[in-house]
C-alpha positions as CSV (number, residue, x, y, z in Angstrom):
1,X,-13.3,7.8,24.8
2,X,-12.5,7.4,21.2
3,X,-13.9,4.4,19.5
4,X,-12.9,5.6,15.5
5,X,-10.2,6.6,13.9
6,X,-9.3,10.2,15.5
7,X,-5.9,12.6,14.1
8,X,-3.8,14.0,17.3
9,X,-4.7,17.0,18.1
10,X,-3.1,19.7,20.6
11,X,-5.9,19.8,23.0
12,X,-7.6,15.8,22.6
13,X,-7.9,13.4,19.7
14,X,-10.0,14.1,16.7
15,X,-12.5,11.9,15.8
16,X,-12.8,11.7,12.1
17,X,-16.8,10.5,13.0
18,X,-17.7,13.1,14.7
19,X,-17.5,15.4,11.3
20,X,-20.8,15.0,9.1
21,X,-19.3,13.8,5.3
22,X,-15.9,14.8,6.2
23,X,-13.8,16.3,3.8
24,X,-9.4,16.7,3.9
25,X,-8.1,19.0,1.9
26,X,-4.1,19.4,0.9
27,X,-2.9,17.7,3.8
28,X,1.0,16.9,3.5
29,X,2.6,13.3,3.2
30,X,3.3,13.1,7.5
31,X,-0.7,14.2,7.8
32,X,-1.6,12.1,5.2
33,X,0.3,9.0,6.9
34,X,-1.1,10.1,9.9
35,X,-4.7,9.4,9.1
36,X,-4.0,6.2,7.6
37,X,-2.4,4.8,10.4
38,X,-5.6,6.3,12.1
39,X,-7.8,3.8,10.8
40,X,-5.5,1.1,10.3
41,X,-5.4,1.5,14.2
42,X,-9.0,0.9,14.5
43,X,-9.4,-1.9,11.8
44,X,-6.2,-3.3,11.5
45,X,-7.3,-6.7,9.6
46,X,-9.2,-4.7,6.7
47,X,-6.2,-2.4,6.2
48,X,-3.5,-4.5,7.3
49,X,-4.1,-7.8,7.5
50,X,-1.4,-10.2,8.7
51,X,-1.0,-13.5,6.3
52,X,-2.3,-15.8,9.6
53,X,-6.1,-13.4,8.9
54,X,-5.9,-13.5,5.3
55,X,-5.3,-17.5,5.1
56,X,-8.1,-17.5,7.5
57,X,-10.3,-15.5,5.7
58,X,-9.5,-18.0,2.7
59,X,-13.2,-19.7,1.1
60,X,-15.3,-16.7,3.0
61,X,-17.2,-14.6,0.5
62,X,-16.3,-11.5,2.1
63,X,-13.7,-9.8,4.0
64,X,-13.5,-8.3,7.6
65,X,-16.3,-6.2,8.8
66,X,-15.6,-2.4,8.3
67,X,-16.2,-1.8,11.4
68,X,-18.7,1.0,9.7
69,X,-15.7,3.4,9.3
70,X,-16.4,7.2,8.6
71,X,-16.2,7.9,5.1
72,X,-13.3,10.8,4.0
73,X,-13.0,12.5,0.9
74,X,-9.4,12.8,0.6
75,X,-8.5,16.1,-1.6
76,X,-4.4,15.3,-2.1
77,X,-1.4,16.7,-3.5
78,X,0.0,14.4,-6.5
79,X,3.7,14.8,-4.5
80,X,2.2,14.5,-1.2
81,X,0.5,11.1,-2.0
82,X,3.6,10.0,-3.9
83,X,5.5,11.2,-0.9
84,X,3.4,9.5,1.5
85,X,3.2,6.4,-0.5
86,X,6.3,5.8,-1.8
87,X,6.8,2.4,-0.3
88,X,4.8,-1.3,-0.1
89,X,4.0,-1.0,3.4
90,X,2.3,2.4,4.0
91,X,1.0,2.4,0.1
92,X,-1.1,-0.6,0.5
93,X,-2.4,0.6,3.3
94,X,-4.4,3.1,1.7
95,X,-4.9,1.2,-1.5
96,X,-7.1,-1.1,1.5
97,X,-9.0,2.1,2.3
98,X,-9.6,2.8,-1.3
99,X,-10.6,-0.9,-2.1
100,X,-13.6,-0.9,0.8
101,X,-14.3,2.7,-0.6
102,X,-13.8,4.4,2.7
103,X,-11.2,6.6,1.6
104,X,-12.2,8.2,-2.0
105,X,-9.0,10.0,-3.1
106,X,-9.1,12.9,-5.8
107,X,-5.9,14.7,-7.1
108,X,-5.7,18.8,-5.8
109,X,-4.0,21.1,-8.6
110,X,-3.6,24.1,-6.5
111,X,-2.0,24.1,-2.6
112,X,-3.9,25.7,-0.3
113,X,-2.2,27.6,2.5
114,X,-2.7,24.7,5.3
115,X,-4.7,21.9,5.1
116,X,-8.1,21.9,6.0
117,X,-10.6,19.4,7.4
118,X,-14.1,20.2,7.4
119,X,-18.1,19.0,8.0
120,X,-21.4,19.9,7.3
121,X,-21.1,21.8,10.4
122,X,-17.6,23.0,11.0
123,X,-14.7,23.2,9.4
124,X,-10.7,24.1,10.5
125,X,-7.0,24.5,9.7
126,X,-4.4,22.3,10.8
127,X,-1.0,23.4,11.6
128,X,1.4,21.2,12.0
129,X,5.1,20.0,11.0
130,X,5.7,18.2,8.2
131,X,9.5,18.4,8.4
132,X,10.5,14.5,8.2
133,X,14.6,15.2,7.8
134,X,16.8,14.3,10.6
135,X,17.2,10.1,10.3
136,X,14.6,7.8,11.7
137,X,14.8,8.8,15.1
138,X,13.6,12.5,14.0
139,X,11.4,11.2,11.8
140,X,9.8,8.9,14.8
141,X,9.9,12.0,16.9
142,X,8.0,13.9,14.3
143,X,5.2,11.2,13.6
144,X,4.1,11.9,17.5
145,X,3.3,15.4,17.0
146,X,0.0,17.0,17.2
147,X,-1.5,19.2,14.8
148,X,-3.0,22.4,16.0
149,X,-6.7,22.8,15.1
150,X,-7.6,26.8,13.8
151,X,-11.1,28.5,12.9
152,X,-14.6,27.2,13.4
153,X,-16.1,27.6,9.6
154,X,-19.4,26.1,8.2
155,X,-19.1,27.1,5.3
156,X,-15.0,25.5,4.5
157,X,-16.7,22.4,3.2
158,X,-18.4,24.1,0.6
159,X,-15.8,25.6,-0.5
160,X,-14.3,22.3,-2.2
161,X,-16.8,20.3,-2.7
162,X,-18.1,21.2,-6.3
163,X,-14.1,21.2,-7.3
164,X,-13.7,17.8,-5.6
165,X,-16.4,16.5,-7.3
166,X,-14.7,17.4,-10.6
167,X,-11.6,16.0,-10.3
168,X,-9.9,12.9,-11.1
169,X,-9.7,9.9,-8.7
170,X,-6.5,8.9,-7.8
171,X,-4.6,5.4,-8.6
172,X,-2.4,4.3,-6.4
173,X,0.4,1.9,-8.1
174,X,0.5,-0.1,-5.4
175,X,-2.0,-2.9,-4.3
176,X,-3.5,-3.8,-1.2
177,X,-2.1,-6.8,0.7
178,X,-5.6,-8.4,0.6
179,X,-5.4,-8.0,-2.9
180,X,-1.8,-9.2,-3.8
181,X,-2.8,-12.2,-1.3
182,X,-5.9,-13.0,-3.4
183,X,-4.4,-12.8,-7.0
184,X,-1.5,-15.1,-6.0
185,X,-3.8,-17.7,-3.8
186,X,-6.5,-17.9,-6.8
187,X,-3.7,-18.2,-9.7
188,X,-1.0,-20.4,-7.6
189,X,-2.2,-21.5,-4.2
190,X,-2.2,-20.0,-0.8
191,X,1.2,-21.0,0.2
192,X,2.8,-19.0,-2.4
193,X,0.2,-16.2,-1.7
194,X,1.8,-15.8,1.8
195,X,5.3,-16.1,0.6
196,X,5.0,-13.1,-1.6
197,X,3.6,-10.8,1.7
198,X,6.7,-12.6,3.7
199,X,9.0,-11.1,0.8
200,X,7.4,-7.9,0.6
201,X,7.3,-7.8,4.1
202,X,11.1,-8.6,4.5
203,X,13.7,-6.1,6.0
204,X,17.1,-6.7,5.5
205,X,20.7,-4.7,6.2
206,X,19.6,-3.1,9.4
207,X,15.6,-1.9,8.3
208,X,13.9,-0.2,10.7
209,X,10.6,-0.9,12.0
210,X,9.5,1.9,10.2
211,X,11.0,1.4,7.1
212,X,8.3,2.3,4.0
213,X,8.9,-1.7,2.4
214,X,9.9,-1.5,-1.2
215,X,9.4,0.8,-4.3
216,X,6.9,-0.6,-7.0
217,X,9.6,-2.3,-8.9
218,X,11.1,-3.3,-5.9
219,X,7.5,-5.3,-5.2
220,X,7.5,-6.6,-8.5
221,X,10.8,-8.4,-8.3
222,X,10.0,-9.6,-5.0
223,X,7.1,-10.9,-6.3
224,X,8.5,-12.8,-9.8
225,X,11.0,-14.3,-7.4
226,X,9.1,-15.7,-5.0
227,X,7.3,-17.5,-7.8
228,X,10.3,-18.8,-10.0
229,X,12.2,-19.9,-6.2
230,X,8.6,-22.0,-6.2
231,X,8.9,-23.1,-10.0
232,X,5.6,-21.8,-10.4
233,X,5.1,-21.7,-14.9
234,X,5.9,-18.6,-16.3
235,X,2.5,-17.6,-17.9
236,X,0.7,-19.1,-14.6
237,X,2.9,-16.6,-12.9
238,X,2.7,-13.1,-15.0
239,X,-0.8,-13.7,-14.6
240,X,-1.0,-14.0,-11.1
241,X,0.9,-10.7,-10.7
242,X,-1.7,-9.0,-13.0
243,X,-4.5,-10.2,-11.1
244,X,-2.7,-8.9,-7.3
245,X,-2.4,-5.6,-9.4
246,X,1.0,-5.5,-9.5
247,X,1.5,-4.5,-13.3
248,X,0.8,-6.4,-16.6
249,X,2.4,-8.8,-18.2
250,X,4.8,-7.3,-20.0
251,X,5.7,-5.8,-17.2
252,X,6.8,-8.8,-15.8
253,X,8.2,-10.2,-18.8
254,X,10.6,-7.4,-19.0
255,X,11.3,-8.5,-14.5
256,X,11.7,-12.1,-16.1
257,X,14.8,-11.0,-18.6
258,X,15.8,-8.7,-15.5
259,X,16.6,-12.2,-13.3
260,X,17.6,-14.0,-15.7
261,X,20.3,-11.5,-17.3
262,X,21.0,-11.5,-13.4
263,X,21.7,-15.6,-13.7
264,X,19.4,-15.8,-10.7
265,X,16.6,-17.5,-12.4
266,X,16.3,-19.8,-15.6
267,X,13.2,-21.9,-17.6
268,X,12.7,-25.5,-18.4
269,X,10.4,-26.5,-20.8
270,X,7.4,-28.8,-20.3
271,X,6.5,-30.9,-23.7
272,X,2.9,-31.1,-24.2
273,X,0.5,-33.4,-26.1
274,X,-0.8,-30.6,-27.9
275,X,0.7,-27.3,-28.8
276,X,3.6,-25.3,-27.4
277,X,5.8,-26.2,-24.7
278,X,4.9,-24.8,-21.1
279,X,8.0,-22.8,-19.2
280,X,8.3,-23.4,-15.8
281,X,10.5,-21.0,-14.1
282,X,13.6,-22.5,-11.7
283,X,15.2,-20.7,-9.4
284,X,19.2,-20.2,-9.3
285,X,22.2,-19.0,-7.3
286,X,22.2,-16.9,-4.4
287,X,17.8,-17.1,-5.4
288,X,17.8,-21.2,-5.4
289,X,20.5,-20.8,-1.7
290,X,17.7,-18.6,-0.3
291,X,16.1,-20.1,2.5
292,X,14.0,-17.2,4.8
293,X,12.3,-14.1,3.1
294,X,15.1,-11.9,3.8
295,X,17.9,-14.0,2.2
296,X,15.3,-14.0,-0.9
297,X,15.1,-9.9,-0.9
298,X,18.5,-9.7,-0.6
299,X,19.2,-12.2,-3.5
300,X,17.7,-10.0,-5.4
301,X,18.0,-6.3,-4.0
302,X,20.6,-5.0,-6.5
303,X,18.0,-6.6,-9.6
304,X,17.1,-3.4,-11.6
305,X,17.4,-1.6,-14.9
């Protein structure tokens, strides 16, 4: 029986444990997807946690148990990562791997002729499909497959160790929901913390079920909207998406003029007994109308550069 996260396999599940210090090496963005939804399959509340465990984890000085994961040293592609990555939902997934440092990713320079997984004691090929065209149902179809397991090689792990060493670890732009739930509940409160998830969480115009969730600056107008619809101040607010990792504060300075050039958002200013005035951010048209997480996405969808 498997008890750990485990890839599919032709003949029976693969248990990454079972794979002393186990190293992947160029797998492609379906593989790679593949063995993050392996261990988000075993440990679902460290790498993704609903907002009902993260407001209950709220005041605990730690997170979920890791459930004593395996360890992988994950020796990626740039374009498969991006590839694999490319949306909220499956990027913060691994960014939750990364954060509890069972998943240390490092950037590959040079393809390899098929991936390889390998142990102190053995090491393999994988063949498999990585073919993802056809629509969603294909692509469905092809995230069921099975990847073909070839050789029985000691000495594979050795042969990328010293280069893995030596290259660069690997950022992902994307947060972890933990994290974007923890930078919005310290800086605002935890109400506001869950809606951001709810918005990035949100599907609208027929999403499927797979859908990857939104691009980076897809999140980070999401995000900014959430707050101004919650006339949370300005400052209060860039700072807050800083600390959920989300991107600086000019960053979201430039997201501010974005809605606002959009007439969806606007400040009022707060007179103080000392110094400046404070700008609290309101929330207009179709953003002040919206009442659920999808009308609030979809107040703001067409919001870009």
């Amino acid at each position: 029986m498997v008890t750990g996260p485990a890839l599919p396999s032709t003949s029976e599940p693969l248990p990454l444990g079972v794979l002393s210090d186990p190293i992947l090496v160029d797998p492609g963005p379906r593989l790679l997807r593949a063995v993050v939804e392996a261990y988000c399959e075993i440990a679902p509340s460290l790498v993704a946690p609903s907002v009902a465990e993260l407001a209950g984890e709220a005041g605990e000085e730690s997170g979920p148990d890791s459930l004593d994961l395996p360890p992988l040293k994950l020796f990626a592609g740039e374009a498969a990562v991006a590839a694999s990555t490319a949306g909220f939902r499956s990027a913060s997934r691994l960014a939750a791997l990364l954060d509890a440092d069972t998943v240390d990713l490092r950037v590959l320079d040079v393809p390899q002729p098929n991936p390889v997984l390998a142990g102190a004691e053995t090491g393999f090929a994988l063949i498999g499909s990585e073919t993802d065209e056809g629509g969603v149902e294909a692509a469905e179809e092809a995230a069921k497959g099975r990847w073909h397991r070839v050789g029985d090689d000691a000495s594979l792990r050795e042969r990328y160790v010293a280069e893995f060493a030596a290259a660069e670890s690997h950022r992902l732009r994307t947060p972890s929901r933990r994290r974007v739930y923890e930078g919005f509940a310290a800086r605002c409160d935890e109400s506001i913390a869950a809606a951001v998830l709810r918005a990035l969480d949100a599907e609208v115009d027929g999403d499927s079920p797979t859908a990857a969730g939104p691009d980076p600056e897809g999140a980070r107008v999401r995000a900014y909207a959430v707050g101004a619809r919650e006339g949370v101040l300005d400052r209060t607010l860039r700072r807050a998406c800083e600390d959920a990792g989300l991107g600086s504060p000019s960053t979201f300075t430039r997201i501010k003029r974005l809605l606002r050039e959009a007439d969806l958002i606007e400040t009022v200013s707060e007179p103080q007994p000392v110094g400046r005035p404070r700008e609290r951010l309101a929330a207009r048209g179709a953003l002040e109308a919206a009442e659920t997480p999808a009308e609030l996405v979809e107040a703001v969808r067409d919001v870009t550069e």
